[in-house]
DOVO-887004 format. One record per residue (C-alpha): residue in one letter; z, x, y. Coordinates in pm, 1 decimal, decimal comma. Layout:
BEGIN
(atom "A" (Z X Y)),
...
! end
This chain:
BEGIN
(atom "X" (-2907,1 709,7 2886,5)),
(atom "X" (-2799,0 1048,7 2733,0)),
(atom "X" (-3032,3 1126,9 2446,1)),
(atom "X" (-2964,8 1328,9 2107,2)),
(atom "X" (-3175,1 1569,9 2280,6)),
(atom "X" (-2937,2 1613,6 2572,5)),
(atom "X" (-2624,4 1633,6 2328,0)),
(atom "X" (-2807,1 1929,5 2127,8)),
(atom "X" (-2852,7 2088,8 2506,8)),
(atom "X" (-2482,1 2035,5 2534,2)),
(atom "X" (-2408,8 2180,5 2182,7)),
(atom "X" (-2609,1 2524,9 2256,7)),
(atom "X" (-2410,4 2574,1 2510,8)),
(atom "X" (-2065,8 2484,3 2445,0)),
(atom "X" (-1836,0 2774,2 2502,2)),
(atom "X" (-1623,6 2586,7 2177,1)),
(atom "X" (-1902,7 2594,2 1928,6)),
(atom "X" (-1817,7 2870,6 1723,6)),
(atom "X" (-1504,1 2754,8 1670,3)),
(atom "X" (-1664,9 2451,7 1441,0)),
(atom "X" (-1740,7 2668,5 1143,6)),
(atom "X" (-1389,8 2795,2 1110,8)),
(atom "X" (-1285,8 2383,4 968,1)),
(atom "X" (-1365,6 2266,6 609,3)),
(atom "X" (-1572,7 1989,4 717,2)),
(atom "X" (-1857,9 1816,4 505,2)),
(atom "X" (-2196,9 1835,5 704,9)),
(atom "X" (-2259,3 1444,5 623,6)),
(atom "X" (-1930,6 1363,2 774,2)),
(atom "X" (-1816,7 1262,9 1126,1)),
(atom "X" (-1432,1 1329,2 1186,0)),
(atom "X" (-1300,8 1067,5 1455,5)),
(atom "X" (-966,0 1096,1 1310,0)),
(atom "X" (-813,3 1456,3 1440,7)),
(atom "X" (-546,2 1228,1 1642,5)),
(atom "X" (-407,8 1139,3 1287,9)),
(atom "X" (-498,8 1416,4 1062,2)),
(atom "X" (-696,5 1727,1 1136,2)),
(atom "X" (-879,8 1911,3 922,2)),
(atom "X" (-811,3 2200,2 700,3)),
(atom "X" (-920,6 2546,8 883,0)),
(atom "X" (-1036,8 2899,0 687,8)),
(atom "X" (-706,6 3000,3 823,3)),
(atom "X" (-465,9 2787,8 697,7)),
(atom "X" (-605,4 2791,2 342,5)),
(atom "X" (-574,8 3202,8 351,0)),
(atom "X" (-227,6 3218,8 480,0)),
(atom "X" (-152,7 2937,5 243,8)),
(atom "X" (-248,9 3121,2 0,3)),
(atom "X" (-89,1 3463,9 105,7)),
(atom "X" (211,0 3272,9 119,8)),
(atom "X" (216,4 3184,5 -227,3)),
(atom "X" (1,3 3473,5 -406,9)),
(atom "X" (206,0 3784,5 -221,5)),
(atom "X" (469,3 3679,5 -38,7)),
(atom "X" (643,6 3441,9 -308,4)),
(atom "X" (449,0 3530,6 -617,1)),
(atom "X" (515,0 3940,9 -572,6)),
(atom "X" (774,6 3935,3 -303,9)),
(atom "X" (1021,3 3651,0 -439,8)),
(atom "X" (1308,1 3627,1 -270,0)),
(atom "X" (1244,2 3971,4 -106,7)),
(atom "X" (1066,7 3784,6 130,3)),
(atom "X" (1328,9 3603,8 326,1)),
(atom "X" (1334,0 3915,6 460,6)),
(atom "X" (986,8 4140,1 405,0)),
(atom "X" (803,9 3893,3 515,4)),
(atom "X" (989,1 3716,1 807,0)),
(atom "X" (1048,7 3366,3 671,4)),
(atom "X" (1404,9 3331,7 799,2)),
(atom "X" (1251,2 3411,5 1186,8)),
(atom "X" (921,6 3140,6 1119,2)),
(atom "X" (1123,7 2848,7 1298,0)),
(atom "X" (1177,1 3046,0 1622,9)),
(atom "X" (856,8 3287,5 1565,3)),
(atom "X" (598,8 2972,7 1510,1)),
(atom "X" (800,7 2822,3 1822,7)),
(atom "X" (730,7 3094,6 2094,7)),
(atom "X" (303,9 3083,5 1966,4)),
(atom "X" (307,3 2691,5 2023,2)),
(atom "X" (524,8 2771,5 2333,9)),
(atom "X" (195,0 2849,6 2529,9)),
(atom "X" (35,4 2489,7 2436,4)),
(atom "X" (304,6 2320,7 2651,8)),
(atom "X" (347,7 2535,2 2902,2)),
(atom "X" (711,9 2624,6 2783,1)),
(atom "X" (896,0 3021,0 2820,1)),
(atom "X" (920,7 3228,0 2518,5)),
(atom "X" (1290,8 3133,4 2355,1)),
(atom "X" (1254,8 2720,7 2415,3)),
(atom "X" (1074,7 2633,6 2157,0)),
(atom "X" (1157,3 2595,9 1773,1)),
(atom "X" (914,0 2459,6 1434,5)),
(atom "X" (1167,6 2320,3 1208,5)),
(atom "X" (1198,7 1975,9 1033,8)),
(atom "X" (950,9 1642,6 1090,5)),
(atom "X" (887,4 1501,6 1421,7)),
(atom "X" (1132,7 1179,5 1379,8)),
(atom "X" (1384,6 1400,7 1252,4)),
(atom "X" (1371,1 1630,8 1568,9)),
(atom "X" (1392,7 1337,4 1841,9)),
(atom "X" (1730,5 1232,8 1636,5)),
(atom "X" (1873,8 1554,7 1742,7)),
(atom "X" (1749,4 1611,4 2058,3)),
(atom "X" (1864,9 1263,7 2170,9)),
(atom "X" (2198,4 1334,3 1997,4)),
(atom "X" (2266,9 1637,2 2157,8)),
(atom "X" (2121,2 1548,2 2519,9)),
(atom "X" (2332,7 1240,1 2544,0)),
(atom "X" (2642,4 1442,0 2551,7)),
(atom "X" (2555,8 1630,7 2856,1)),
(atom "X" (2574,1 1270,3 3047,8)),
(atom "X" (2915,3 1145,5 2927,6)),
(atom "X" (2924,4 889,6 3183,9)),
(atom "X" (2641,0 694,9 3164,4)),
(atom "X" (2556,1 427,1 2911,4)),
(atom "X" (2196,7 352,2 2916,0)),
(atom "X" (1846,7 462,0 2735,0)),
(atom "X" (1552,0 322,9 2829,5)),
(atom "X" (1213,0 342,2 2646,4)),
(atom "X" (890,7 190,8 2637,2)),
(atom "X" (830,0 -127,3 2451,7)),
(atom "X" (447,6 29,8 2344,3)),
(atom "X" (635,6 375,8 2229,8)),
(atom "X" (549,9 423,3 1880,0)),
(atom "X" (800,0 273,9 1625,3)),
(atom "X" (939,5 544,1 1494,0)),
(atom "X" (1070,3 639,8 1825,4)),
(atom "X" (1191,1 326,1 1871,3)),
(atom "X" (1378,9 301,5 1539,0)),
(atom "X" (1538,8 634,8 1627,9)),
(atom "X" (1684,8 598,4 1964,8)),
(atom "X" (1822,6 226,2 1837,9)),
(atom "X" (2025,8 441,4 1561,9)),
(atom "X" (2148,7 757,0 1805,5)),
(atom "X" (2247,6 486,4 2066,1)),
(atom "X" (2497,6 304,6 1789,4)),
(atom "X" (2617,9 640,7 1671,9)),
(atom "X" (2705,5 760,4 1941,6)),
(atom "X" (3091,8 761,9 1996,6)),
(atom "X" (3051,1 571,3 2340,8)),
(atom "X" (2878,1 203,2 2436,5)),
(atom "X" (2479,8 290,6 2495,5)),
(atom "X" (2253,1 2,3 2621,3)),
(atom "X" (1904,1 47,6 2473,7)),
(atom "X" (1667,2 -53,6 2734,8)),
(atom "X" (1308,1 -126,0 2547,4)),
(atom "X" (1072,9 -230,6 2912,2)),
(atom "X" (734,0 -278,6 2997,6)),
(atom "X" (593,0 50,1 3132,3)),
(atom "X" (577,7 -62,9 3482,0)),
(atom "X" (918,3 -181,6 3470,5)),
(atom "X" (1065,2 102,1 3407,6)),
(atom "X" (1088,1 270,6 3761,5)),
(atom "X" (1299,0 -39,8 3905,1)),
(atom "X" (1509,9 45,9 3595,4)),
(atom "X" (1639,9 362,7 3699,7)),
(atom "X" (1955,5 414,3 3847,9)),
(atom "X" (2301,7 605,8 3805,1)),
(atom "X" (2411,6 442,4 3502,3)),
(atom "X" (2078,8 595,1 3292,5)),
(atom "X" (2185,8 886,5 3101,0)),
(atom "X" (1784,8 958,7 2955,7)),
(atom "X" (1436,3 806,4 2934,5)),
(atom "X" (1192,4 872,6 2612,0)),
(atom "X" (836,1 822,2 2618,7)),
(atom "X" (560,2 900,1 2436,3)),
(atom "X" (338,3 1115,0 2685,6)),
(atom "X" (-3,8 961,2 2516,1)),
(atom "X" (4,8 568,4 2421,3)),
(atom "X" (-38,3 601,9 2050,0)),
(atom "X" (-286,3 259,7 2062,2)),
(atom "X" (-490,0 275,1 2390,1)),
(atom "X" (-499,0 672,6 2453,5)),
(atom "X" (-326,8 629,1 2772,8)),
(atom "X" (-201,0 918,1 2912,6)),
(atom "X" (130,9 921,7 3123,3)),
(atom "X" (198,0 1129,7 3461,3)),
(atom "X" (438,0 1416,5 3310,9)),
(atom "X" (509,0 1543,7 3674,6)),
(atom "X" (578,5 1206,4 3831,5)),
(atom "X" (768,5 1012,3 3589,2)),
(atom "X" (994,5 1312,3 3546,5)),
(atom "X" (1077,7 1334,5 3888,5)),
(atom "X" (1155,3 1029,4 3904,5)),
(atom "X" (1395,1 993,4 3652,2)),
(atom "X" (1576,7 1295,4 3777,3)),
(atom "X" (1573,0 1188,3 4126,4)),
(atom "X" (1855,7 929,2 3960,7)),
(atom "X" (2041,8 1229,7 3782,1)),
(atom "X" (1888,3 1110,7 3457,5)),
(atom "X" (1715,8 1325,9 3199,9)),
(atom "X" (1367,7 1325,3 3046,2)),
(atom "X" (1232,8 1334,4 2678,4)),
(atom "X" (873,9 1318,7 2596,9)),
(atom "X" (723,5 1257,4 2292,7)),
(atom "X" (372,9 1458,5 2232,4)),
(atom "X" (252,5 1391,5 1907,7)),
(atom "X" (-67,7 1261,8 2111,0)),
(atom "X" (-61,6 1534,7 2319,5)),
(atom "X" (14,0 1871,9 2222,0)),
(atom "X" (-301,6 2042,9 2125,8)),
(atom "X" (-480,4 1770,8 2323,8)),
(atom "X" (-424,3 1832,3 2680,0)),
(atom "X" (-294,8 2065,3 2858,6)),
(atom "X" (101,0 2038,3 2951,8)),
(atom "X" (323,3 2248,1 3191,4)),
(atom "X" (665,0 2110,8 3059,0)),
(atom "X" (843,5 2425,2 3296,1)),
(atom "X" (602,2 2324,2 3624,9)),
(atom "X" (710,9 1979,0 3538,9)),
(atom "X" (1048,2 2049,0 3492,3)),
(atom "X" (1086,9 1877,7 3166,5)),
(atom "X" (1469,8 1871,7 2969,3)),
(atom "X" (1342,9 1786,9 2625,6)),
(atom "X" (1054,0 1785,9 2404,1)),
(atom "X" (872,2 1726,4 2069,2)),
(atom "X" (559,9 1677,6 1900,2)),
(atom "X" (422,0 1749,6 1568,5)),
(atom "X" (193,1 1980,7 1382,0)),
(atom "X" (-54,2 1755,0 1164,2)),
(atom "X" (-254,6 1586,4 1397,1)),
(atom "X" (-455,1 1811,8 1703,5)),
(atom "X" (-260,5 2125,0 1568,2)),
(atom "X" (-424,3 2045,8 1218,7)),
(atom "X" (-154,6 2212,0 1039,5)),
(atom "X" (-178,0 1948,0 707,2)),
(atom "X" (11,5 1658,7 631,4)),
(atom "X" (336,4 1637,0 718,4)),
(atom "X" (327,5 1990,5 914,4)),
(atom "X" (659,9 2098,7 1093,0)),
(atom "X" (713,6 1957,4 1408,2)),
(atom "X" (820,7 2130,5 1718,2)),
(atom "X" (1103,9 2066,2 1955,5)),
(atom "X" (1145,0 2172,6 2328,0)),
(atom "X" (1448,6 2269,2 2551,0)),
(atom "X" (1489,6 2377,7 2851,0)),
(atom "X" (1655,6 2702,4 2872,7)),
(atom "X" (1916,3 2607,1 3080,1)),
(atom "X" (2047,1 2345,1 2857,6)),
(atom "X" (2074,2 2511,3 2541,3)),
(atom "X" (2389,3 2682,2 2572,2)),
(atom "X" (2508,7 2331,0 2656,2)),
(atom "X" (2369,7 2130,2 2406,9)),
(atom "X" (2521,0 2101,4 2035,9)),
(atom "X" (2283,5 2040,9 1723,4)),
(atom "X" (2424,9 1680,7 1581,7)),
(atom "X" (2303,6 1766,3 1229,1)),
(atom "X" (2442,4 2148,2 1188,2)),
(atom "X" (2343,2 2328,5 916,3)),
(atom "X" (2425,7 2661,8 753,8)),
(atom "X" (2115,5 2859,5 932,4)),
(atom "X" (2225,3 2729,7 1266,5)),
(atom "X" (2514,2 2924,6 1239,1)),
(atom "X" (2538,6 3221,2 1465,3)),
(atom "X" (2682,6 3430,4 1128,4)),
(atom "X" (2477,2 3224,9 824,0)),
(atom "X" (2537,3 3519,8 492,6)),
(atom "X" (2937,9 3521,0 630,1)),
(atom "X" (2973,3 3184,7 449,5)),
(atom "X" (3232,8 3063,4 742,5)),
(atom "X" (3428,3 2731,7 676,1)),
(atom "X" (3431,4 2708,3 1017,7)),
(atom "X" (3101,5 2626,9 1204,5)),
(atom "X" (3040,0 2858,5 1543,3)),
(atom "X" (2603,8 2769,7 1642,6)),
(atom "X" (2387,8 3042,9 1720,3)),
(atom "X" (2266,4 3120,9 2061,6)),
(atom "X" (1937,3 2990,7 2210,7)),
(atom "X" (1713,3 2752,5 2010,1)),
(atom "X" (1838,0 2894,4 1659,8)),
(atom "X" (2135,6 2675,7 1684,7)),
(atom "X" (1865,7 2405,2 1629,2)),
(atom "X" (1797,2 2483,9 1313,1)),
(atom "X" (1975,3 2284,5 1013,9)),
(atom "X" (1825,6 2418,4 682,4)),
(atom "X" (1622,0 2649,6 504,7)),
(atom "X" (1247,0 2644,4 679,7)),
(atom "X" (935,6 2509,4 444,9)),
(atom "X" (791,0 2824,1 399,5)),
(atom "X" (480,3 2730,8 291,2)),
(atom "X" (404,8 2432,8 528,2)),
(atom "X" (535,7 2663,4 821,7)),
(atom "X" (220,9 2901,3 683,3)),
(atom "X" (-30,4 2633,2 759,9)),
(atom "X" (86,3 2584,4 1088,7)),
(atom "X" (71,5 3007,9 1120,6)),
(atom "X" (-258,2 2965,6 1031,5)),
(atom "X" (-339,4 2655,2 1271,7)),
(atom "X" (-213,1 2885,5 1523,3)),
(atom "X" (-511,8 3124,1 1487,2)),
(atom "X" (-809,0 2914,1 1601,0)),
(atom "X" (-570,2 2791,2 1859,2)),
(atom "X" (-519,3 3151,4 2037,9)),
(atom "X" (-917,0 3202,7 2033,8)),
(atom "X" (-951,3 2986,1 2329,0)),
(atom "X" (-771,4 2768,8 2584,2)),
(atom "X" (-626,7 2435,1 2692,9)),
(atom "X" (-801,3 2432,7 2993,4)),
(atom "X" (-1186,1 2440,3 2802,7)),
(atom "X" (-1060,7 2257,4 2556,8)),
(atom "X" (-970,5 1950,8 2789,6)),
(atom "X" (-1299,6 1960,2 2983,4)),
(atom "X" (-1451,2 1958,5 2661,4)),
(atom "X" (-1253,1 1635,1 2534,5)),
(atom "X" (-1338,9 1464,0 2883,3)),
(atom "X" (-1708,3 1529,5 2855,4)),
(atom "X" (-1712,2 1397,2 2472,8)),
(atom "X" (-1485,6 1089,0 2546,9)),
(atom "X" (-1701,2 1008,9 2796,5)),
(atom "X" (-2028,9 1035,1 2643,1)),
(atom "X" (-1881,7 801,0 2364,4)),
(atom "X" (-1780,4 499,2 2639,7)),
(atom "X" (-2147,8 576,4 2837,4)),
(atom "X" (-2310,0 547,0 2503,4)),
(atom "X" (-2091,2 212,6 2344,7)),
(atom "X" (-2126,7 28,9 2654,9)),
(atom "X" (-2531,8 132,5 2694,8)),
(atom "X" (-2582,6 63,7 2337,3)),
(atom "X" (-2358,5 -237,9 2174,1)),
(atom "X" (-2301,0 -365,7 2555,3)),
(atom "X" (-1994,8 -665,4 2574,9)),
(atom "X" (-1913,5 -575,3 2193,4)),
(atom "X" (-1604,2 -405,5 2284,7)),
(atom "X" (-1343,8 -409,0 2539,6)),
(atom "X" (-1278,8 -72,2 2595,1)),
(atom "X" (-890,0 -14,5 2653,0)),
(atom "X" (-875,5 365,4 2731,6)),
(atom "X" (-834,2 430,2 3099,7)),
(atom "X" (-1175,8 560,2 3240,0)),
(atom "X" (-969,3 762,1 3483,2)),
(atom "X" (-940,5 1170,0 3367,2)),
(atom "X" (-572,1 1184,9 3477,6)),
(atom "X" (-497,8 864,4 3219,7)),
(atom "X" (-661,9 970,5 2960,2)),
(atom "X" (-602,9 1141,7 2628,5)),
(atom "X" (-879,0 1287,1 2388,3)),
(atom "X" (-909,4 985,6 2238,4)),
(atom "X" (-1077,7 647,1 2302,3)),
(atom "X" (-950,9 273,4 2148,3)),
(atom "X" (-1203,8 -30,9 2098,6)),
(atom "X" (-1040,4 -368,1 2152,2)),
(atom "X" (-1215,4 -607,7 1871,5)),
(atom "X" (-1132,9 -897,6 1644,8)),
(atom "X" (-1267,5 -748,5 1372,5)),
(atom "X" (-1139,2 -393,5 1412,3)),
(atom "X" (-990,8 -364,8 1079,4)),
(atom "X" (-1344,9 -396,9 888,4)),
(atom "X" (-1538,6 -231,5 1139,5)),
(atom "X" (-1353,0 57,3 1108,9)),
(atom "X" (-1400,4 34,9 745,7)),
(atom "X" (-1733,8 -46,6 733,2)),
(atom "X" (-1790,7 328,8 980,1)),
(atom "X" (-1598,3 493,6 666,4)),
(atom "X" (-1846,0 417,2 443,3)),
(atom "X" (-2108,2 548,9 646,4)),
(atom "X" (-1919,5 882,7 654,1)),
(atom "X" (-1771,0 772,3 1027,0)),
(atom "X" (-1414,0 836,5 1008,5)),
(atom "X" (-1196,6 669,1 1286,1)),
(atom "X" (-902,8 457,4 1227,3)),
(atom "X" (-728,0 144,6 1333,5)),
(atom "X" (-422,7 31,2 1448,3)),
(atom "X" (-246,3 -267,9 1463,9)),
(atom "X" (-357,9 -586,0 1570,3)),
(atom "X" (-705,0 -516,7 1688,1)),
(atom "X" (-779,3 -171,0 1807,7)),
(atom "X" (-1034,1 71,2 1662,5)),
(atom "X" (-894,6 432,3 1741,9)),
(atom "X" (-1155,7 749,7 1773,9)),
(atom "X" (-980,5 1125,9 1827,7)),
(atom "X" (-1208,4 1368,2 1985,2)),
(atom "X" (-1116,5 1676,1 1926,5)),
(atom "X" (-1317,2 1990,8 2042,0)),
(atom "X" (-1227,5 2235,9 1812,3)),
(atom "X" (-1468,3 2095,9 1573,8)),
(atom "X" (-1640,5 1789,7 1720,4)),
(atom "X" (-2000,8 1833,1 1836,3)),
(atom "X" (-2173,3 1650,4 2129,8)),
(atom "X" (-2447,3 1518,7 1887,7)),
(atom "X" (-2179,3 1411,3 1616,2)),
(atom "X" (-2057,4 1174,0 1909,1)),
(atom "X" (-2415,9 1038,2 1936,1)),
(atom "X" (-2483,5 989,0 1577,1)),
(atom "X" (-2157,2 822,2 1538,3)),
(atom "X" (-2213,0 574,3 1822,6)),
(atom "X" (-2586,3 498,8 1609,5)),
(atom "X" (-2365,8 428,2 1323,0)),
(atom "X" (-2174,2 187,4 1490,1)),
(atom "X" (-2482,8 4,1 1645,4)),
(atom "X" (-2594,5 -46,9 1303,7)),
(atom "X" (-2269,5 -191,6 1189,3)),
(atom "X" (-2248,2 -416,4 1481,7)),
(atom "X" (-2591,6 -569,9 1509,4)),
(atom "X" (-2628,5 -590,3 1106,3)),
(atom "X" (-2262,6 -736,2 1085,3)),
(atom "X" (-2183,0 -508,9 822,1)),
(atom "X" (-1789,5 -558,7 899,0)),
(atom "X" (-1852,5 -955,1 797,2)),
(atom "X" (-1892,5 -796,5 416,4)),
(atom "X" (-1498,2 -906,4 269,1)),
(atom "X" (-1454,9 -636,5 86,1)),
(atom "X" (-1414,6 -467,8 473,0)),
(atom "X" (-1126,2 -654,2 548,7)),
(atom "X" (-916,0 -566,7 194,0)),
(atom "X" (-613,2 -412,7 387,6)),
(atom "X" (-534,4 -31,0 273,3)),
(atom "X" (-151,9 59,6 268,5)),
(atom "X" (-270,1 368,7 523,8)),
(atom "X" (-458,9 209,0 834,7)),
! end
């Protein structure tokens, strides 16, 4: 069995460690929750901060200019670029995450005008699902909504699909979908491909031009740790923007925004994606997100996230062995950076960790959720986390009532 000695061995020499002192993170505290919400960095709070004491305080609305704020959408876009493996000029930070998948479904069903079918994943995460149902009866022309099982989904394709959306990492069990294979396949039927990566980006490492991937988007809050309710991103192709109209235009989508035209005429490239006037100051946390980001790479930070989400299975099953059934795939190539405990209790255990200063969380009906995220986690934070959880198993802690007192944020 690994000892705490062995995961201090691993923490001297983990090419990531310095990175750990540039997050606001309490020493007591154990952050399993980076998949949801990660944590404030140095950087964020100082260009935050120069955000708000220079650029608006001094340069007011000099700064739409001075300071670059009307190029942030398409700026912030090219420096997340790199995280998915996308070219400079296909990717733009602009709006929420839900609000970006409305458009880019919008727009991307009008380049197959002759085919009448979605289909999506019946474990996608709601909001997806919500989305796509609206698009499809908006959308001028008859579109069936397929919602399948995952494995169902490749007899499903044929020439009457106009586009598949999935989430590329299962939002529950931390599964992680084959990006090269499952595109292919949908464009072998002349179909097009949207993945979701708000489980992904920033947690693996994606190739969306290798994999030849139309559409894209993901958001900035959880392994970008940009803050709540950061700007999400969106991805296309280049050789689909010119053909591809924004459904929700706006006035800085325009190719000619200070003319003041009556008449709409987009902007070239992914500027056309734009609808309104960027959030300047949330856009500045994700600048500063971006730093710690560029001081290393995806590649060391997914061996990492392999070697710490497998430490924390080795170390469950050792320790509390049949407690749990463990739902993330052991497999490397299926799994995300994060790892899901099936349990009928999973509400109050998870409760019971956060008041020992164990922060996971859990989702709905029985799964306790743990992000690993290397940026910040330590090798021995895994350990003592996993001793935690021994305790609250074999005491029973979760049994206490007041653990099962449902919070409106689980």
């Amino acid at each position: 069995m690994t000892s705490r000695l062995d995961c201090e061995v691993l923490d001297r020499d983990d090419p990531l460690s310095s990175l750990r002192k540039e997050f606001v993170l309490a020493d007591e505290l154990i952050y399993l929750d980076g998949n949801s919400l990660g944590p404030v960095s140095a950087a964020v709070k100082r260009r935050v901060n120069e955000v708000i004491d220079s650029e608006w305080a001094t340069g007011l609305v000099r700064s739409w200019n001075s300071a670059g704020w009307m190029a942030a959408p398409t700026a912030l876009g090219d420096r997340v670029a790199p995280l998915i493996g996308a070219r400079p000029g296909e990717v733009l930070v602009a709006d929420t995450l839900t609000f970006l998948i409305a458009k880019l479904l919008g727009a991307a069903l009008h380049l197959r005008p002759d085919r009448h079918v979605i289909i999506t994943d019946e474990a996608n995460f709601h909001s997806d699902l919500y989305i796509i149902e609206a698009v499809a009866k908006r959308a001028g022309r008859p579109i069936e909504v397929q919602v399948l099982n995952r494995k169902d989904i490749p007899a499903a394709l044929n020439d009457d699909v106009a586009l598949v959306e999935l989430t590329h990492v299962d939002f529950r069990t931390g599964e992680m979908l084959d990006l090269f294979g499952i595109t292919k396949a949908v464009h072998d039927v002349g179909a097009l491909m949207f993945w979701d990566f708000a489980h992904s980006a920033g947690a693996v490492p994606l190739d969306v031009t290798g994999a030849n991937v139309d559409f894209a988007a993901g958001c900035g809050y959880k392994y970008l740790n940009a803050g709540p309710g950061a700007p999400a991103f969106a991805y296309i192709r280049r050789e689909w923007q010119s053909q591809m109209e924004n459904p929700l235009p706006g006035w800085l989508g325009h190719v000619r925004p200070f003319d003041f035209e009556l008449d709409y005429e987009p902007a070239t490239g992914m500027q056309a994606f734009v609808t309104s006037s960027p959030s300047i100051i949330a856009m500045a946390a994700l600048d500063g997100s971006l730093e710690t980001w560029e001081k290393t790479t995806m590649n060391e930070v997914r061996t990492k996230s392999l070697a710490l989400t497998d430490l924390f299975i080795e170390l469950v099953e050792q320790r509390v062995p049949g407690a749990f059934e463990i739902v993330t795939p052991r497999e490397h190539a299926k799994r995300g950076s994060q790892v899901a405990l099936r349990h009928d209790h999973a509400y109050a255990i998870v409760q019971a960790l956060i008041e020992r200063n164990v922060i996971g969380d859990f989702r709905d009906p029985d799964i306790c959720r743990f992000g690993f995220t290397p940026l910040y986690l330590r090798y021995v934070d895994v350990y003592d986390a996993v001793d935690v959880l021994v305790d609250v198993m074999n005491n029973k802690a979760y049994l206490d009532e007041r653990f099962s007192v449902r919070n409106p944020v689980t």
